[in-house]
C-alpha positions as a LaTeX table, in Angstrom:
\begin{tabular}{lrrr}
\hline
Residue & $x$ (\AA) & $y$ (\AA) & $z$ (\AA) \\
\hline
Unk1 & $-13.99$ & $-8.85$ & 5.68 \\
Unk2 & $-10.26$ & $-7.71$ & 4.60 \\
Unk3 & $-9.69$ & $-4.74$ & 3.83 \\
Unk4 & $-7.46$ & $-4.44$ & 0.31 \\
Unk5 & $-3.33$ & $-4.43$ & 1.65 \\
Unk6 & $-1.28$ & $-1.81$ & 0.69 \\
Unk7 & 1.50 & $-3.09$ & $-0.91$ \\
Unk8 & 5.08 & $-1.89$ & $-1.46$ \\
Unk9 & 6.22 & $-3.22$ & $-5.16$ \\
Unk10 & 9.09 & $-4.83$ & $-3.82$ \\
Unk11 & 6.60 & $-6.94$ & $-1.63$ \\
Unk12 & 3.78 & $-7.89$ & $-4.67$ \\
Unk13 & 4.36 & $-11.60$ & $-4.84$ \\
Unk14 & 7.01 & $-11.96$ & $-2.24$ \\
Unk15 & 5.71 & $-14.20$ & 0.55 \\
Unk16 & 8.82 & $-15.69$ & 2.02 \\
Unk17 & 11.65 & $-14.25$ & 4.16 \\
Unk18 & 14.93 & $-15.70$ & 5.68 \\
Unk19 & 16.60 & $-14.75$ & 8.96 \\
Unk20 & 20.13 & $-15.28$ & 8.19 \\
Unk21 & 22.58 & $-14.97$ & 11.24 \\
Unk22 & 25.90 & $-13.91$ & 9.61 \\
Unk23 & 27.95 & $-15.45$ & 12.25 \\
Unk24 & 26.83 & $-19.14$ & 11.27 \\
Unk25 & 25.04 & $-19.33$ & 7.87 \\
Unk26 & 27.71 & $-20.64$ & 4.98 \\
Unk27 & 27.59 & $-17.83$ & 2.58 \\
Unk28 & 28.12 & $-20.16$ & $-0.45$ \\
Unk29 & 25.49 & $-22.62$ & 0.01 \\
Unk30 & 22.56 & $-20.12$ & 1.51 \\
Unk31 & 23.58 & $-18.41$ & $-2.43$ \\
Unk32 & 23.07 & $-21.72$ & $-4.20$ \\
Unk33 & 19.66 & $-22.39$ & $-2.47$ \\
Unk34 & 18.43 & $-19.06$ & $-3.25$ \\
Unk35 & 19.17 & $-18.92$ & $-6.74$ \\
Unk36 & 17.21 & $-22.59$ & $-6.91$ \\
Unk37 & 14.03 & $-21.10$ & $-5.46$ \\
Unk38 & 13.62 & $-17.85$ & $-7.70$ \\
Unk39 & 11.48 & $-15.48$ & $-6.86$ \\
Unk40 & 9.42 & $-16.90$ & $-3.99$ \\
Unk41 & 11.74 & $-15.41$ & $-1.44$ \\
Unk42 & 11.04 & $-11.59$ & $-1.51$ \\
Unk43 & 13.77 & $-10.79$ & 1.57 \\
Unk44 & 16.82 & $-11.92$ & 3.52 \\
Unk45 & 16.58 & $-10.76$ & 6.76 \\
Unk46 & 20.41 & $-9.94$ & 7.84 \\
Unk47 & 21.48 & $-9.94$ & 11.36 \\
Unk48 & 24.33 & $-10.20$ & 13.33 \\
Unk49 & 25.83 & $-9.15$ & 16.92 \\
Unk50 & 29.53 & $-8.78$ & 15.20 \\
Unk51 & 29.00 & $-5.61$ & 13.58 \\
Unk52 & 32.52 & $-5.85$ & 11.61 \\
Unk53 & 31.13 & $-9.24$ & 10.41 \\
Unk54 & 27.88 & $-8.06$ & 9.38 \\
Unk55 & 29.00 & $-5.10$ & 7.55 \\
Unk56 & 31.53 & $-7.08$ & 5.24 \\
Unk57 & 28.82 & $-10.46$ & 4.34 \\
Unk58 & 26.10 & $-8.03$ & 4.36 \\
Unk59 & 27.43 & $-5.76$ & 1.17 \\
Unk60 & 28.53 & $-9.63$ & $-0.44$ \\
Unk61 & 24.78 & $-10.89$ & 0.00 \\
Unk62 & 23.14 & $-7.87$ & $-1.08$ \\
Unk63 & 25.31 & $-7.68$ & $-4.27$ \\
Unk64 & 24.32 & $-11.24$ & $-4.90$ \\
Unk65 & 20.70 & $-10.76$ & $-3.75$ \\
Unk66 & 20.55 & $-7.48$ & $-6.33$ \\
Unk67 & 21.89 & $-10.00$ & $-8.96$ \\
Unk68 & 19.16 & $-12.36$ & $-8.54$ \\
Unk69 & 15.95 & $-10.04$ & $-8.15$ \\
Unk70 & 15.42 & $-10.75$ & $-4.08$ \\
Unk71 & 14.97 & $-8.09$ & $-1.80$ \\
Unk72 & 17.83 & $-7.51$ & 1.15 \\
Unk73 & 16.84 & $-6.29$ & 4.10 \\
Unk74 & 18.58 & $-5.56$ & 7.40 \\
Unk75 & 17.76 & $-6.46$ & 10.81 \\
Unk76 & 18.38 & $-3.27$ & 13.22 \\
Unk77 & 21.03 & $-1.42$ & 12.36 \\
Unk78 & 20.40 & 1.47 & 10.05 \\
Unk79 & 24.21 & 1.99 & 9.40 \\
Unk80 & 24.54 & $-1.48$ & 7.96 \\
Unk81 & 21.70 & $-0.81$ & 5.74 \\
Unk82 & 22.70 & 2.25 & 4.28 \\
Unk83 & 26.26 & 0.88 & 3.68 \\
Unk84 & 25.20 & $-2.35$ & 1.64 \\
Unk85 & 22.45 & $-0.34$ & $-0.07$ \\
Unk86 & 19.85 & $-2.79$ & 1.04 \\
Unk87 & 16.56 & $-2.56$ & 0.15 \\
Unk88 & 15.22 & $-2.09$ & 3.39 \\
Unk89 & 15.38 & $-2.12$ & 7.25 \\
Unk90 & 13.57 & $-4.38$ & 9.59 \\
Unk91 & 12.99 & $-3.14$ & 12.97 \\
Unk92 & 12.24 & $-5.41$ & 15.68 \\
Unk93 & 11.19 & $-2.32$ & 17.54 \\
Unk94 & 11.17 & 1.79 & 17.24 \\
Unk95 & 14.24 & 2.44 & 17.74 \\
Unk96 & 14.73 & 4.95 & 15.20 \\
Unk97 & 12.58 & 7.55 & 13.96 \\
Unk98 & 10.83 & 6.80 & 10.40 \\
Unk99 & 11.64 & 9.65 & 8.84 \\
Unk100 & 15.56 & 9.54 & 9.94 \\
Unk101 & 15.44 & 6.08 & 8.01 \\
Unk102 & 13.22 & 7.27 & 5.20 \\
Unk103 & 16.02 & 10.21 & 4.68 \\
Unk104 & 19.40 & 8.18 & 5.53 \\
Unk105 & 18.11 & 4.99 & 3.88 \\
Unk106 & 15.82 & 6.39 & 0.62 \\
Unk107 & 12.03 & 7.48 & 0.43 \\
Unk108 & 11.56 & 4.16 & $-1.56$ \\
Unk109 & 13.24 & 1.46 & 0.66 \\
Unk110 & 10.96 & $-0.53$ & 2.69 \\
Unk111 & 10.58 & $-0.37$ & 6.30 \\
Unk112 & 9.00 & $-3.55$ & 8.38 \\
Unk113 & 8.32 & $-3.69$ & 12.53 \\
Unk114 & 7.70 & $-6.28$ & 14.33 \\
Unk115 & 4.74 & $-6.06$ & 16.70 \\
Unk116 & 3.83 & $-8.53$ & 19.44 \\
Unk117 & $-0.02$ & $-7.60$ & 20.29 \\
Unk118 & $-2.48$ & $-5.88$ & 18.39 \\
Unk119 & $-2.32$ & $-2.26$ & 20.09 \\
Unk120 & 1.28 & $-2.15$ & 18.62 \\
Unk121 & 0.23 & $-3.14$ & 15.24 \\
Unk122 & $-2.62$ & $-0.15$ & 15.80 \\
Unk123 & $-0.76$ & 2.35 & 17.27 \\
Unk124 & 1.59 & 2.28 & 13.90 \\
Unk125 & $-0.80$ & 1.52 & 11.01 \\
Unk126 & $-0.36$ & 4.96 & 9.93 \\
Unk127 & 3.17 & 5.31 & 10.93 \\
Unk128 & 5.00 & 4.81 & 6.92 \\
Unk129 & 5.99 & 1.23 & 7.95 \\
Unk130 & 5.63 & $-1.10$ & 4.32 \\
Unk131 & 5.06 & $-4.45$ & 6.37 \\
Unk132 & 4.63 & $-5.61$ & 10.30 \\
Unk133 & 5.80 & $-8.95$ & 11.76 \\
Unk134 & 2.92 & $-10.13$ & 14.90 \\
Unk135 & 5.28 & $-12.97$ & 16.55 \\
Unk136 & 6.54 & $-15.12$ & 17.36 \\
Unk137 & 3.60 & $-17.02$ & 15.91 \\
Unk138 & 4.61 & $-20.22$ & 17.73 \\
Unk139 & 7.70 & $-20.96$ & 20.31 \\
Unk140 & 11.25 & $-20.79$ & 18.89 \\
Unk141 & 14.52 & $-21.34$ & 20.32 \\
Unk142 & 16.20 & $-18.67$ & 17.54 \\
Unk143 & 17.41 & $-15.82$ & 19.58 \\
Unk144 & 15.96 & $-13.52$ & 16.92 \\
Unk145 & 12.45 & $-15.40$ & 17.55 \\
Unk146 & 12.52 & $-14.72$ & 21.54 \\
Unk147 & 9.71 & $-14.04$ & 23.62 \\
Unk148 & 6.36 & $-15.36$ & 24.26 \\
Unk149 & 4.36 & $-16.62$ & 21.19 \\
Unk150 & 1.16 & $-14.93$ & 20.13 \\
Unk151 & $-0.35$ & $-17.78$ & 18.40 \\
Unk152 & $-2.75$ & $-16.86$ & 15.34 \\
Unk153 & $-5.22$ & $-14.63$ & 16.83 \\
Unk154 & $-3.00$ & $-11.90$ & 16.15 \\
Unk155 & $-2.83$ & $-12.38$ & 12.90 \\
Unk156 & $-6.10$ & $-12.96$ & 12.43 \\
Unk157 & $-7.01$ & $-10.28$ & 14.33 \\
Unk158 & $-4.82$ & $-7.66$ & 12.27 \\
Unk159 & $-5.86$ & $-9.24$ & 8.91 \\
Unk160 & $-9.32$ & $-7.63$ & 9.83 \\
Unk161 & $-8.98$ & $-4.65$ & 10.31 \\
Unk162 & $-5.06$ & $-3.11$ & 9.23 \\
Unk163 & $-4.10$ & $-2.95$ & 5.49 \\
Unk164 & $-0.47$ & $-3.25$ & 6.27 \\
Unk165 & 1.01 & $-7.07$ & 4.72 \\
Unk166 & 1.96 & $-9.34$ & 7.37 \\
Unk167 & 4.88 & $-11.31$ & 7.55 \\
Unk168 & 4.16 & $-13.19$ & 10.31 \\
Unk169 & 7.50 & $-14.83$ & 12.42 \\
Unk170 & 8.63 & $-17.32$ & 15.05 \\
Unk171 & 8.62 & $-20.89$ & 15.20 \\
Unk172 & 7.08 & $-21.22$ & 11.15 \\
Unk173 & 8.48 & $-24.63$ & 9.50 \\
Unk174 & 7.19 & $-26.78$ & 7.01 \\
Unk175 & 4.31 & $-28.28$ & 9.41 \\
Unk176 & 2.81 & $-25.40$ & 10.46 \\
Unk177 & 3.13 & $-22.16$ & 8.13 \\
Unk178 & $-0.51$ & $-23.29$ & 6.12 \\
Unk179 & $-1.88$ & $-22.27$ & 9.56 \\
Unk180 & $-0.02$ & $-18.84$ & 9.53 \\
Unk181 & $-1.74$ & $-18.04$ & 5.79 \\
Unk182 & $-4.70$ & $-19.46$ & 6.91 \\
Unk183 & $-5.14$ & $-16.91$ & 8.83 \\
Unk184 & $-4.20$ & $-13.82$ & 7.10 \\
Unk185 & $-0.44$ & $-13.48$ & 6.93 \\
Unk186 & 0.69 & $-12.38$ & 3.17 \\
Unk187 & 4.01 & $-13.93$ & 3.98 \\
Unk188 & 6.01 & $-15.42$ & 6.66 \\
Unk189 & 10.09 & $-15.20$ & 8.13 \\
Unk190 & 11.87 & $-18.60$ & 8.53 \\
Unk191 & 15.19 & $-19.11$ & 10.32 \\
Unk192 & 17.28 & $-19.83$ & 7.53 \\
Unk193 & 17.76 & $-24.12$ & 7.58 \\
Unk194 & 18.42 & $-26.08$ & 4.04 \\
Unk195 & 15.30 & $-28.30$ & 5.41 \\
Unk196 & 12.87 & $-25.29$ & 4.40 \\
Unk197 & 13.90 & $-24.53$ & 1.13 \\
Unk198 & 11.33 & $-27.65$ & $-0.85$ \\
Unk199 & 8.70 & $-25.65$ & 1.22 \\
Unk200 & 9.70 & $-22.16$ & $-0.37$ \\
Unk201 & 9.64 & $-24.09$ & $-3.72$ \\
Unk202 & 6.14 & $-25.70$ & $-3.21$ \\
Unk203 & 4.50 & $-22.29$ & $-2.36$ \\
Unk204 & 6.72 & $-19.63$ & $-3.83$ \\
\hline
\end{tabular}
């Protein structure tokens, strides 16, 4: 049986994400998409290996997401995420303390790790975190989605027994993300493509 999630408010009703790599995403048209899908996207997942690129798109798109009632997030660098006043900070592992974030970021940002087996997810059920990521689901060639896929079992696995929302990662598209809530995930993270965006419309 599931145990009732715990839910940050930001997250109620929020079961889409977008990893947006700021080196190759067109600003303009990722905007236009997202104001055509509403509130179905709860996060934009910001990342980038140019920090003097991400710092300037990232304060743009968090403006613009602010404007239009969807959560911004930041992928791994605290710095960046204080600076655009994001919403939140995504870790794709701990490499910073929770409380450092919780008192450089705000006590009511939200916090999400990414986990790739179910003693990770365990070990930090208790930690403060708002959301964890088990991927990559499924094989992906996105750098962001590297490393060896997990399938569903881990979701399913963590839907049992952690009360932590899941946004599960890696490899989700159009064909195969019914799988992904199927089993348990409250949301999922897509690699930003204009080929997803009737899916976020038909289940946002």
């Amino acid at each position: 049986m599931q145990n009732p999630l715990i839910l940050h408010p930001l997250l109620t009703d929020k079961h889409y994400g977008l990893a947006i790599n700021s080196e190759n995403s067109e600003e303009s048209l990722i905007m236009e998409h997202l104001e055509s899908i509403g509130d179905g996207v709860f996060q934009i997942i910001f990342y980038s290996n140019k920090k003097s690129v991400c710092r300037t798109r990232a304060l743009e798109i968090s403006q613009f997401c602010k404007a239009n009632g969807i959560t911004f997030i930041v992928c791994g660098d605290l710095e960046i995420a204080v600076q655009s006043n994001a919403d939140g900070l995504h870790l794709k592992a701990l490499n910073y303390e929770i409380d450092v974030i919780r008192k450089r970021l705000g006590q009511y940002k939200i916090i999400g790790l990414e986990v790739a087996n179910y003693r990770q997810a365990e070990a930090v059920k208790d930690n403060g975190f708002d959301y964890i990521c088990p991927g990559p689901v499924f094989r992906a060639s996105m750098s962001i989605d590297n490393g060896m896929p997990v399938g569903c079992e881990l979701v399913r696995a963590i839907n049992k027994s952690i009360q932590l929302p899941q946004y599960a990662y890696g490899g989700i598209n159009s064909l195969n993300a019914n799988l992904v809530f199927s089993a348990g995930a409250y949301g999922v993270i897509i690699d930003y493509d204009p080929s997803i965006f009737p899916l976020l419309k038909s289940y946002g």
